[in-house]
C-alpha positions in Angstrom: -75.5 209.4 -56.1 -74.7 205.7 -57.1 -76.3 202.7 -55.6 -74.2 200.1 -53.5 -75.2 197.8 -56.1 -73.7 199.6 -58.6 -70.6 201.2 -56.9 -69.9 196.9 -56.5 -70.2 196.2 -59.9 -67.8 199.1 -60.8 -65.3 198.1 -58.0 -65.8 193.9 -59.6 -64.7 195.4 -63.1 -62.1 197.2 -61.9 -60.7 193.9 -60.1 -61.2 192.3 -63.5 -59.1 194.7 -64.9 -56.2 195.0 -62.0 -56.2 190.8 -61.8 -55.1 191.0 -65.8 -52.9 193.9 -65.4 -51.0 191.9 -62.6 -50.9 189.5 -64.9 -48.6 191.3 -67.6 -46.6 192.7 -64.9 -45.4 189.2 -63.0 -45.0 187.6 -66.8 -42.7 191.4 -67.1 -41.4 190.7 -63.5 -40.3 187.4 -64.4 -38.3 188.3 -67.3 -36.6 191.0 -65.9 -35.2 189.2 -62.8 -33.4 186.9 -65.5 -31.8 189.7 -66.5 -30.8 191.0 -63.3 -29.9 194.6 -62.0 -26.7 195.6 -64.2 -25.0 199.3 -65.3 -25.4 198.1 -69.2 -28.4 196.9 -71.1 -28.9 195.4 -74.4 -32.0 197.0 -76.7 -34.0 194.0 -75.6 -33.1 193.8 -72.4 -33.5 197.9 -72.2 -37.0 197.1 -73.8 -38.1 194.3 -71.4 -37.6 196.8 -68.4 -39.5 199.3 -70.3 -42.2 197.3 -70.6 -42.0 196.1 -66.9 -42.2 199.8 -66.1 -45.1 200.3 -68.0 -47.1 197.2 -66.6 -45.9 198.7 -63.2 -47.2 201.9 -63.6 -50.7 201.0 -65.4 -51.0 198.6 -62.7 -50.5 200.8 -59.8 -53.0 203.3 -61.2 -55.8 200.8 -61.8 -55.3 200.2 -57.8 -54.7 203.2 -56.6 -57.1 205.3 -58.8 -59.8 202.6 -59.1 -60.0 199.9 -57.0 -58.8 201.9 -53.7 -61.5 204.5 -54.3 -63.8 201.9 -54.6 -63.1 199.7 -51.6 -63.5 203.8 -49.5 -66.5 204.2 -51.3 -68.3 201.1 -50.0 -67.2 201.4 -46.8 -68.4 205.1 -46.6 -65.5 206.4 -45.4 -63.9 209.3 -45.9 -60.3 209.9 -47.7 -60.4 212.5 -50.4 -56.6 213.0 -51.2 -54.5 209.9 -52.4 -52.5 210.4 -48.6 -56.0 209.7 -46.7 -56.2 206.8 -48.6 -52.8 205.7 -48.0 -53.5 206.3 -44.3 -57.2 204.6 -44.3 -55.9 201.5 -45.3 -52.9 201.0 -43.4 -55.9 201.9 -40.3 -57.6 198.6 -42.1 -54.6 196.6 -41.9 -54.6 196.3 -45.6 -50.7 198.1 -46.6 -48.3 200.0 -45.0 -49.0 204.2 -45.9 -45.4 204.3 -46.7 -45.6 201.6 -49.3 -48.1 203.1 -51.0 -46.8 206.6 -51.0 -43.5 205.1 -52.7 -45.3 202.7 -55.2 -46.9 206.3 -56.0 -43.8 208.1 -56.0 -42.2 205.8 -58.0 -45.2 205.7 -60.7 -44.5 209.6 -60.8 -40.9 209.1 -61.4 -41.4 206.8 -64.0 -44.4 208.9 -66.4 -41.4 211.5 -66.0 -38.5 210.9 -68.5 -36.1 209.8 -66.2 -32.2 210.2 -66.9 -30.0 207.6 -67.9 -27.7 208.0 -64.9 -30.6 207.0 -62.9 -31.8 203.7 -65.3 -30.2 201.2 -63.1 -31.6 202.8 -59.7 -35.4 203.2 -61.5 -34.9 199.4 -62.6 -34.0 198.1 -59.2 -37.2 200.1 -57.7 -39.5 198.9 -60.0 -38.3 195.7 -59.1 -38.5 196.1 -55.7 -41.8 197.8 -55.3 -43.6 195.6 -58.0 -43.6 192.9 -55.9 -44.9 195.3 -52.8 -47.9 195.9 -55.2 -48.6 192.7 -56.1 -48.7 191.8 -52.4 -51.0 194.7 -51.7 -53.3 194.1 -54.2 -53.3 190.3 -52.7 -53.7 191.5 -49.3 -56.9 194.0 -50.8 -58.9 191.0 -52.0 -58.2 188.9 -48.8 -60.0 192.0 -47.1 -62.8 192.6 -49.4 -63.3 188.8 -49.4 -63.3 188.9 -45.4 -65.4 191.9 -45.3 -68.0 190.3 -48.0 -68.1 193.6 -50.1 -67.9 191.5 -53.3 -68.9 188.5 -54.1 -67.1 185.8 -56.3 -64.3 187.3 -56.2 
């Protein structure tokens, strides 16, 4: 069984990790709203969405797989499937269930090749729900910060 100590350590990397992830995905974010939601793409612009994508989905793992296990962890509560965790923190006032469970969804969707036809539609969501993560992960270290499970954060 790991220590508290150590568990704190893991879930302090793992922030480390997320804070430069988020990073790459606003700077992707950023870029992509210049080009806008649109039924044509250029190979760049195709590519910069791709990337965004990417960033999105990497970034949503590190928090969901990671640094949401770890937060449950310390707190010594239980939530084995990805649902009880979505459910525990919305109980902690931390995200909405449903917003997780689509940020999920839609990291699903995308490690699936997804059809052309839908491009446009997946663009737009990753959009949408990239800057629901961002705000989730903000709203995770305003409650680990409050709750004093890490410090220097």
């Amino acid at each position: 069984m790991r220590t508290e100590a150590l568990m704190r350590e893991e879930l302090k990397e793992n922030f480390i990790r997320l804070d430069m992830a988020v990073k790459m995905l606003k700077y992707s974010l950023q870029r992509c709203k210049k080009i806008g939601i649109k039924t044509d793409y250029s190979l760049e612009e195709l590519d910069r969405f791709e990337s965004l994508a990417s960033r999105f989905a990497r970034t949503s793992d590190i928090y969901t797989q990671k640094v949401m296990k770890g937060i449950i962890l310390i707190l010594r509560e239980e939530a084995n499937t990805f649902i009880d965790r979505a459910n525990l923190f919305e109980k902690l006032g931390i995200s909405s269930a449903e917003d997780l469970k689509l940020i999920r969804d839609l990291r699903n969707e995308i490690s699936h090749e997804y059809r052309a036809d839908d491009i446009t539609a997946i663009f737009e969501a990753v959009i949408k729900y990239s800057e629901k993560l961002i705000g989730l992960i903000g709203k995770s270290k305003v409650f680990i910060t409050r709750k004093g499970l890490l410090a220097g954060l």
